[in-house]
N, C-alpha and C positions, 0 to 999 in steps of 0.2 A: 591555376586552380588552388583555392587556401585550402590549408591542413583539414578547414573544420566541412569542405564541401567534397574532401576526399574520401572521410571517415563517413559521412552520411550517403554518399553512394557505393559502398560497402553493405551496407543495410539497403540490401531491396526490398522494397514492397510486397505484402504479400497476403494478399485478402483471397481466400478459396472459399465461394459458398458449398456449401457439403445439404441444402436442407428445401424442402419445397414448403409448401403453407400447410398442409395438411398436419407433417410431423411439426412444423413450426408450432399448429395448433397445440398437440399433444403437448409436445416439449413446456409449453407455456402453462397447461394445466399442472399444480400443486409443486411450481417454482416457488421456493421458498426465501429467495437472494432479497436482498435488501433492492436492488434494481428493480425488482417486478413491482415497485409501486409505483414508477415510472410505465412500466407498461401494462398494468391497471389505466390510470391514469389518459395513456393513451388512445386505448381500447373502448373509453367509457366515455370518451370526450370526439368519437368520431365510429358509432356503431355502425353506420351505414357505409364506409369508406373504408374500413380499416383493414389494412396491409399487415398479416404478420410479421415480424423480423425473422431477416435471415439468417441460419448462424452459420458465422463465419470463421474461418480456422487461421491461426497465422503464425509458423513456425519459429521455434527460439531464433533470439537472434535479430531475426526480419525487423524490418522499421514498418508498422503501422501507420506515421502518421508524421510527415516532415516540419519543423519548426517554419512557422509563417503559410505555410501552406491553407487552403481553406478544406476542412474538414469534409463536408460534403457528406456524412451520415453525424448518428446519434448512438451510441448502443452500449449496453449493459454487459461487461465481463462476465462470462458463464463460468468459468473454469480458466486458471494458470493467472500469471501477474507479470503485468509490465511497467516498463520502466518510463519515469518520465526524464528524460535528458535536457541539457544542451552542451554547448562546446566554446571552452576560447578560444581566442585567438591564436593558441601556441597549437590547436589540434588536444587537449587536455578534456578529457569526456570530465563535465559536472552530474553526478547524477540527483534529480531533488527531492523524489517522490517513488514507491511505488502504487502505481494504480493495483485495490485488489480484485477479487471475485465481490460480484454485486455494485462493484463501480460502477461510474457511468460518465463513459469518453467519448470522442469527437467534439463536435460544437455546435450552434446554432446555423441557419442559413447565411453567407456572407461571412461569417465568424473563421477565425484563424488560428492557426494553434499557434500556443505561446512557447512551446521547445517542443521535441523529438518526442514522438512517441513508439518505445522498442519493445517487442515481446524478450522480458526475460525468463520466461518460460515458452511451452506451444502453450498458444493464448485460444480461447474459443468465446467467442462474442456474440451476443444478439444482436444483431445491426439494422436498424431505420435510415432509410433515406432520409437526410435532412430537409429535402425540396417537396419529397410525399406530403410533412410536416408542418408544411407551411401556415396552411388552414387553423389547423390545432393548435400550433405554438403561440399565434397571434390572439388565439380567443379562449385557451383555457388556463385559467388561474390555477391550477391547480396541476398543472404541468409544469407553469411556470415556477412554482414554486417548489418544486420538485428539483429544478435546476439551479435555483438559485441556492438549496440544501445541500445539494451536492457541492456548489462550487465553496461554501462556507466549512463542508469538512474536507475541503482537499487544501484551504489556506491554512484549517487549524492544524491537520495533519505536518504541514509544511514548519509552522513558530515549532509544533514539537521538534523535528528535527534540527532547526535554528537553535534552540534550543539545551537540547541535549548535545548537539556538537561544540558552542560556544559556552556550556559550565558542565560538563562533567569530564574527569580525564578518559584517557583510551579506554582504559580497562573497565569503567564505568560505563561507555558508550558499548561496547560490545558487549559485555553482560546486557543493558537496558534493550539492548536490538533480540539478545535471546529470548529475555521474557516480553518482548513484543510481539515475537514468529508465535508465541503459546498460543498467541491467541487468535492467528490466521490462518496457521499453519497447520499441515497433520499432526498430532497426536496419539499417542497411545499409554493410558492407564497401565500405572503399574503396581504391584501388589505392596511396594515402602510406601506409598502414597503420592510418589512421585511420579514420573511421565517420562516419554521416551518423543522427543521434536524431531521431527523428519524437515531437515531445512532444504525448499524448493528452489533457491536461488542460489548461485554458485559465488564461489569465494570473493571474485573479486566485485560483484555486486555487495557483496555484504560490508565487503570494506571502502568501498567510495559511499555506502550509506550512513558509516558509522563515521565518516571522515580519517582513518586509517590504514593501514596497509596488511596485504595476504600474510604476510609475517608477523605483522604485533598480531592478528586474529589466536596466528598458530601460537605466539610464545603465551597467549594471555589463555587460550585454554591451555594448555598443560598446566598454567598458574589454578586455574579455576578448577582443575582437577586436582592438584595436590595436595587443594582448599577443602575436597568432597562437596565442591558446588557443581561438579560439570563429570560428565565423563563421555568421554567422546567416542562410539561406537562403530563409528565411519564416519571418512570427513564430511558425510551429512545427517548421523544420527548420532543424537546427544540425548542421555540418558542426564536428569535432572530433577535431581531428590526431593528438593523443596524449593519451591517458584518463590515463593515468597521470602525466603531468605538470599535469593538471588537477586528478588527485586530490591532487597533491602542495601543490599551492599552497592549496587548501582544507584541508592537514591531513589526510585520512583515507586508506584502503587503495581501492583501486577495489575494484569487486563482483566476484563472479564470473557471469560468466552465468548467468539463469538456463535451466535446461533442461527439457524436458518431463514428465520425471520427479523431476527434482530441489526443491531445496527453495530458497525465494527467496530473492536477498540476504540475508542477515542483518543489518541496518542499524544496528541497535542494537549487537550485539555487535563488530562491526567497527569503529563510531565510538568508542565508546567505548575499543576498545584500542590504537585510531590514537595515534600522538603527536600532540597539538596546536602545532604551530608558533607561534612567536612569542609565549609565555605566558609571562607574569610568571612565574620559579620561585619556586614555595612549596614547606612542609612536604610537601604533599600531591602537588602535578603533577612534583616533583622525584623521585620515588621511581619514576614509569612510566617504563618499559623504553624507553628510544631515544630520549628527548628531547634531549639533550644533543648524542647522536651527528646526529639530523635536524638540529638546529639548528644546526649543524655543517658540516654537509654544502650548507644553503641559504648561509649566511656566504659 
């Protein structure tokens, strides 16, 4: 048995439905998740047939959803965020993604997953049958295009993180990872005009996503607290005075909130139009809009 099929039977499975159709119904009425226009979508493309989704509970930790495996549902994250994995050869977890609330995972019928999928949080999902589906996948454009949406912001999601891990240093990548939780993550207003992050994922998640270690996390906020950019109220609440002078020093735009209806940060595209502070100019980073002028401005 390799390292990497020792580690994923570790991760049991663990799909609990908790819901009947009735409350399915309810639960679906004034869903405001960026998912529920996929189950719009759904519902409006098979009125006489149509199966509510089930929701399904899957405790931290559990693996959802096994690399190569065929998915066998469809369903929109309600609540909590998983992770999407795989693994070398040496046994080495890569983590590349988080799935958030209003996601929308599994795959098509026949379709296979392309790495691990693990609750890093308890995850609560609304789940379709993919075989129910079949009907409807094949004949409504506007489902399909619904999946093809999703699949174009889980690649751009993916370049931001290529991204952000391959040009900016640690302490840049954990700062740009803070003011990216602002904008998924709980929140709380506070009266300097700053905010208090309650971060849902635990440490060592945060640092296989920023590409560094439980310890540079730890040395770089106390750095970011000595700064008056961070202060750290428990090691998962972080009081944080101004987002935007946070963003500024990692290089990138802060998010926009996201809203109940709206559509998540854009991570990818935002990083990547950010200027990056402090780069070597080349052929290539000398031609992005406002380099010159940020670095300018920091001098």
């Amino acid at each position: 048995m390799t390292h990497a099929s020792a580690a994923r039977q570790g991760n049991t499975r663990h799909l609990s439905p908790v819901s009947c159709e009735g409350a399915a119904a309810a639960r679906c009425r004034g869903c405001t998740l960026r998912g529920a226009d996929l189950c719009r979508a759904i519902r409006e493309s098979a009125p006489m047939g149509y199966h509510p989704p089930a929701l399904r509970t899957t405790g931290r930790g559990r693996q959802i959803l096994g690399a190569g495996e065929a998915a066998g549902f469809l369903a929109v994250i309600r609540r909590g965020y998983a992770r999407r994995t795989t693994m070398r050869m040496d046994g080495k977890r890569i983590l590349l993604d988080l799935a958030l609330p209003g996601d929308i995972v599994g795959g098509l019928p026949g379709q296979t997953s392309p790495c691990d999928l693990e609750a890093a949080t308890d995850v609560e999902m609304c789940v379709y049958d993919s075989r129910r589906l079949g009907w409807t996948l094949q004949r409504s454009m506007s489902v399909l295009g619904l999946l093809v949406r999703e699949a174009d912001d889980v690649h751009r999601r993916l370049l931001g993180t290529l991204w952000r891990n391959g040009t900016l240093t640690s302490r840049e990548r954990i700062a740009a990872f803070l003011v990216w939780a602002t904008g998924i993550m709980p929140t709380e207003p506070m009266p300097d005009g700053g905010l208090v992050l309650t971060m849902e994922i635990d440490r060592r998640d945060w640092a296989d996503l920023t590409n560094t270690a439980v310890e540079t996390i730890s040395r770089t906020l106390r750095d970011l607290g000595e700064r008056g950019l961070v202060c750290s109220l428990s090691p998962y609440r972080f009081h944080i005075p101004d987002v935007q002078r946070l963003a500024a020093l990692a290089g990138i735009d802060p998010p926009v909130r996201r809203t109940g209806s709206g559509r998540p940060p854009p991570a990818a595209p935002d990083l990547i139009a950010s200027r990056s502070p402090r780069r070597r100019m080349t052929a290539v980073n000398a031609r992005v809009p406002g380099v010159r002028s940020l670095d300018a401005t920091r001098s």
